[in-house]
C-alpha positions in Angstrom: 145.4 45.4 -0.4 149.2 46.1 -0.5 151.1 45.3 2.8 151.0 48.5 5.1 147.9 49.3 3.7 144.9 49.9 6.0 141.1 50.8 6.0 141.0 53.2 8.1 139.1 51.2 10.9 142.2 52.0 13.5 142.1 55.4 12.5 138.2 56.3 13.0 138.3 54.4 16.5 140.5 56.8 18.0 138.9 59.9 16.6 135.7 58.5 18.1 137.4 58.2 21.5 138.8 61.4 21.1 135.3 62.9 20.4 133.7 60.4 23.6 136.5 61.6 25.9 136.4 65.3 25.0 132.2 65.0 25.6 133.1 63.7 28.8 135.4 66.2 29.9 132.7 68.7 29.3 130.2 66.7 31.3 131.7 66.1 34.3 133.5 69.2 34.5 129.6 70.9 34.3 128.2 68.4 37.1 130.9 68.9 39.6 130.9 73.1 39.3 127.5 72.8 40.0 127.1 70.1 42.8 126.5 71.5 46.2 126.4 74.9 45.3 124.5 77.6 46.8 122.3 77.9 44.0 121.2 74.7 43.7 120.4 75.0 47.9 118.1 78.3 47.1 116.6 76.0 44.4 115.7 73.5 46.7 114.2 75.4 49.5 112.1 77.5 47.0 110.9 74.7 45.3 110.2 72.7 49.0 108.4 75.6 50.6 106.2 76.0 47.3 105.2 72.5 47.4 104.4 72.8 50.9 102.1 75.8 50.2 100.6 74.2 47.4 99.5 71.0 49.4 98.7 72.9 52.8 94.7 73.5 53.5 93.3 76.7 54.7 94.5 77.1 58.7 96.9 75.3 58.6 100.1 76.2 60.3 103.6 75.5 58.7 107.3 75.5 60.9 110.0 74.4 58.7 113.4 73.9 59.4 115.5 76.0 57.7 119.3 76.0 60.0 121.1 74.9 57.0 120.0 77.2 54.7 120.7 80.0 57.2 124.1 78.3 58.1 124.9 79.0 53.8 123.6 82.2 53.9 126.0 83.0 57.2 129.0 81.6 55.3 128.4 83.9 52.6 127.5 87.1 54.6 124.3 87.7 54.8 123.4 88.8 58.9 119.4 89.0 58.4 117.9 86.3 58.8 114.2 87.5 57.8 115.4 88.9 54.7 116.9 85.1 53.4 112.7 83.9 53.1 111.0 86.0 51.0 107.3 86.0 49.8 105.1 87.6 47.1 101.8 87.4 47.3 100.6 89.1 44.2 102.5 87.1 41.9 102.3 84.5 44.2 105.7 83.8 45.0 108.3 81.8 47.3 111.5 83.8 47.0 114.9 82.8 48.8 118.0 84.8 49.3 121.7 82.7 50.4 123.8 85.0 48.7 124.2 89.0 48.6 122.1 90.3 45.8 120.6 87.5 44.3 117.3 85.9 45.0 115.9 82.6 43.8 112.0 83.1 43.1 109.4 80.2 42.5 105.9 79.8 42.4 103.2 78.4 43.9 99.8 77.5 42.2 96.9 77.6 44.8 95.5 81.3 45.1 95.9 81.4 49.3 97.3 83.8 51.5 100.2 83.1 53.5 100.4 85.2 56.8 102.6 85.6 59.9 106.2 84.4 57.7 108.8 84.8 60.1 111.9 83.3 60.9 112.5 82.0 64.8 115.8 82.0 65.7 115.2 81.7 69.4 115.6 77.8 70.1 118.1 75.8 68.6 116.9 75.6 65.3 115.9 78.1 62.8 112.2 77.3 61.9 110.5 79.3 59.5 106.8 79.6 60.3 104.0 81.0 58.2 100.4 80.2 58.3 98.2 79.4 55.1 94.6 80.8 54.7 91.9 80.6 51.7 
């Protein structure tokens, strides 16, 4: 090799922390816009209150608490509260509504009928109740 020459070694280490960087970028930037977001919040309740339905035995009576999730559905405008828990029993879904016009749905797996879903408001905390029969 002449003087001044080089292999190229310098060269392809900063195109490969170009490349790392860039990928990086586009990572994080992904996590944070979705961290915290409402979405992710009707995702979470959906997915909790079909897990709950799931493990419940016949007669048995669920209260949740739900204040946060009607606390986000307040911030973003929504003034009934019965309307935010939704279930369908014929496809046998847990649906939940935090923001105007959309609706999160999930399923649950055990064929059971879920009665009396309502929303009390009265006390201090928002509890959604619902009883779970065979």
């Amino acid at each position: 090799m002449k003087r001044g020459e080089g292999n190229g070694m310098i060269e392809n280490t900063v195109i490969y922390w170009i490349i790392l960087l860039l990928f990086a970028g586009i990572l994080a930037t992904f996590v944070t816009r979705h961290q915290g977001t409402v979405d992710r919040w009707e995702e979470y309740y959906a997915f909790s209150l079909a897990q709950t339905i799931n493990r419940a035995h016949a007669g048995d009576v669920i209260r949740v608490d739900v204040s946060s999730a009607v606390s986000l559905g307040a911030r973003n405008k929504l003034t009934d509260v019965q309307s935010m828990f939704l279930i369908n029993q014929e496809k046998r879904e847990v649906g939940i509504r935090l923001r105007p016009g959309m609706v999160y749905w999930y399923p649950y797996v055990r064929a059971v009928t879920v009665s009396n879903w309502k929303v009390d408001i009265s006390g201090s905390a928002s509890v959604l109740m619902f009883e779970v029969q065979a």
